[in-house]
C-alpha positions in Angstrom: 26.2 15.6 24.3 29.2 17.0 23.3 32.3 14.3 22.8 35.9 15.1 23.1 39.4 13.6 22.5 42.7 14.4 22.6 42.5 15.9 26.5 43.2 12.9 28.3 44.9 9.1 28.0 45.4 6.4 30.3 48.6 5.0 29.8 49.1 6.9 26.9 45.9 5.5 25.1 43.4 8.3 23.9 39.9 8.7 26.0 37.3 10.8 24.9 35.7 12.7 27.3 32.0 13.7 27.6 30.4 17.0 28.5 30.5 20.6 27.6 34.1 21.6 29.0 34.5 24.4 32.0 36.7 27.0 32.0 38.0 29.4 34.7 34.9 32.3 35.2 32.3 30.2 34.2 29.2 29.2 36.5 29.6 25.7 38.2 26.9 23.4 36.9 24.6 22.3 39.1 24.9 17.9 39.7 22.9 15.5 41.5 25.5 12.7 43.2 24.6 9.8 46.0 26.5 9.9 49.9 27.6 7.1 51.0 24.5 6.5 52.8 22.3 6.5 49.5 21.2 10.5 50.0 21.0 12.9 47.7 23.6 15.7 47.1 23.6 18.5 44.8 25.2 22.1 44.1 23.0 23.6 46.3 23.7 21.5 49.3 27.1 23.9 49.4 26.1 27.0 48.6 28.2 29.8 50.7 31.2 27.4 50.7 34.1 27.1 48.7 34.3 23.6 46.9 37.5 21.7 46.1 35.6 19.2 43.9 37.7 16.5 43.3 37.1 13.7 40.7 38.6 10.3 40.2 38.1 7.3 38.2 38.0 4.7 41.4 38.6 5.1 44.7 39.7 1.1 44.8 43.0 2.1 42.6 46.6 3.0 43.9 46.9 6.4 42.3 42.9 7.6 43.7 43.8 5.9 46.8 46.4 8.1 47.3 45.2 11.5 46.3 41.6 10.9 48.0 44.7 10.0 51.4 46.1 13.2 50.5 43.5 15.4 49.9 41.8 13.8 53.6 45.1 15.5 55.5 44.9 18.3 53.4 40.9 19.1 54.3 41.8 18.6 58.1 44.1 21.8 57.8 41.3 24.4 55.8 39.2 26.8 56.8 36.0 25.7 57.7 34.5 27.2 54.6 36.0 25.1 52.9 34.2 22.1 51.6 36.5 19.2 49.8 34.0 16.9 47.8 35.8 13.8 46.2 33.3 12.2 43.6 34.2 8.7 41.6 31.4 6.2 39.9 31.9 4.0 42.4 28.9 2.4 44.4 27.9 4.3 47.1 28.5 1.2 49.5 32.3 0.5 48.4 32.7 4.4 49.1 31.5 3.6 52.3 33.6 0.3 52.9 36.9 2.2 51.5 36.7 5.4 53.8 36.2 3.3 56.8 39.2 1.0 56.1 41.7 4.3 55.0 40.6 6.5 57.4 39.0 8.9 55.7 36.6 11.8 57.3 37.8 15.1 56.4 36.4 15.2 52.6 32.8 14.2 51.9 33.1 11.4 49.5 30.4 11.1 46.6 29.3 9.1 44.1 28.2 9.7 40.2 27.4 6.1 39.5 23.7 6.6 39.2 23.4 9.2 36.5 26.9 10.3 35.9 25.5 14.2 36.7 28.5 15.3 37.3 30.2 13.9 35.1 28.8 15.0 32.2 28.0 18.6 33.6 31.6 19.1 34.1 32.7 17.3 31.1 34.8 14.5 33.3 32.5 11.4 32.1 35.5 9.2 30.1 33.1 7.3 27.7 35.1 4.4 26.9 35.4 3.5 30.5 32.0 5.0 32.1 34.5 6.4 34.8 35.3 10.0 35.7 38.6 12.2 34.9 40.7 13.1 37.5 40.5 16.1 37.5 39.9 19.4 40.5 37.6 22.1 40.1 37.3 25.4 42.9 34.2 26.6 42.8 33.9 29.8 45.0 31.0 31.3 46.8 29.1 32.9 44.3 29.4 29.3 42.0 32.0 30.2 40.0 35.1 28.2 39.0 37.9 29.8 39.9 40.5 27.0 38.9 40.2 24.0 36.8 42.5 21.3 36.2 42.0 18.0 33.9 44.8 15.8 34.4 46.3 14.6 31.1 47.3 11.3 32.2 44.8 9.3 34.4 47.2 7.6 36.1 49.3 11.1 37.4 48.0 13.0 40.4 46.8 16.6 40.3 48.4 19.8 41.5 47.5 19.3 44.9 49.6 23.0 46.0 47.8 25.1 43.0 44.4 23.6 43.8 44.4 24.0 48.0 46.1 27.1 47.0 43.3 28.5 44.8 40.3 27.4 47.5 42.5 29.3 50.1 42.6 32.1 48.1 38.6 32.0 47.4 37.2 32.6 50.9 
């Protein structure tokens, strides 16, 4: 598996990162992720849709707490072609618990605890922490990404305008 460094810190310490990395154009790897209710989810589960994959480290901290918030409103206002998918490592069962206590229902939230799929088919996986990258991927109908973003600091939040801009623009 292919090991990087030098994409992404966490309070300015170096992480390396796991997985082949994506670019804009390429094919979206395929993943297999747990719902909150233990079931499994892959690629293929939203094929004809646009994806607004999101990934963050944990939904239980104050900087995933708020963009998984965010991204919730934001869903409620898209097309319904447009599927927002927010993935983290944690259990499946904390997912659970934390959506019910903030509200959330607009974004399907996943988890990569299991095998860390998508993690390492996206190349998100942060190896030193068994966590994911925040990060936001668009994957249009045909599978391809059409806009990719790694945030270089794990404690920033993404370009929430560019990346609900770029699913808009991919129905």
């Amino acid at each position: 598996m292919i090991e990087r460094s030098g994409i992404i810190t966490f309070q300015g310490n170096g992480l390396t990162l796991v997985g082949s990395p994506l670019e804009v154009g390429d094919a979206a790897p395929d993943f297999s992720v747990l719902t909150t209710e233990l079931a499994p989810k892959s690629l293929e589960d939203y094929k004809g849709k646009v994806i607004l994959l999101v990934t963050v480290p944990s939904l239980d901290t104050p900087v995933c707490d708020v963009e998984a918030r965010r991204f919730n409103q934001e869903a409620a206002n898209l097309h319904g072609d447009i599927k927002v998918l927010t993935v983290s490592t944690d259990l499946p069962f904390a997912q659970a618990r934390w959506c019910g206590a903030a509200g959330i229902n607009a974004v399907e939230v996943l988890s990569d605890h299991k095998e860390l799929s998508l993690g390492h088919a996206y190349g998100v996986a942060i190896k030193e922490l068994r966590l994911l990258a925040r990060s936001v991927f668009v994957i249009d109908r045909n599978q391809k990404i059409v806009y990719s973003q790694i945030v270089p600091e794990v404690t920033d939040e993404p370009d929430y305008e560019a990346a609900i801009q770029a699913a808009q623009a991919a129905l």
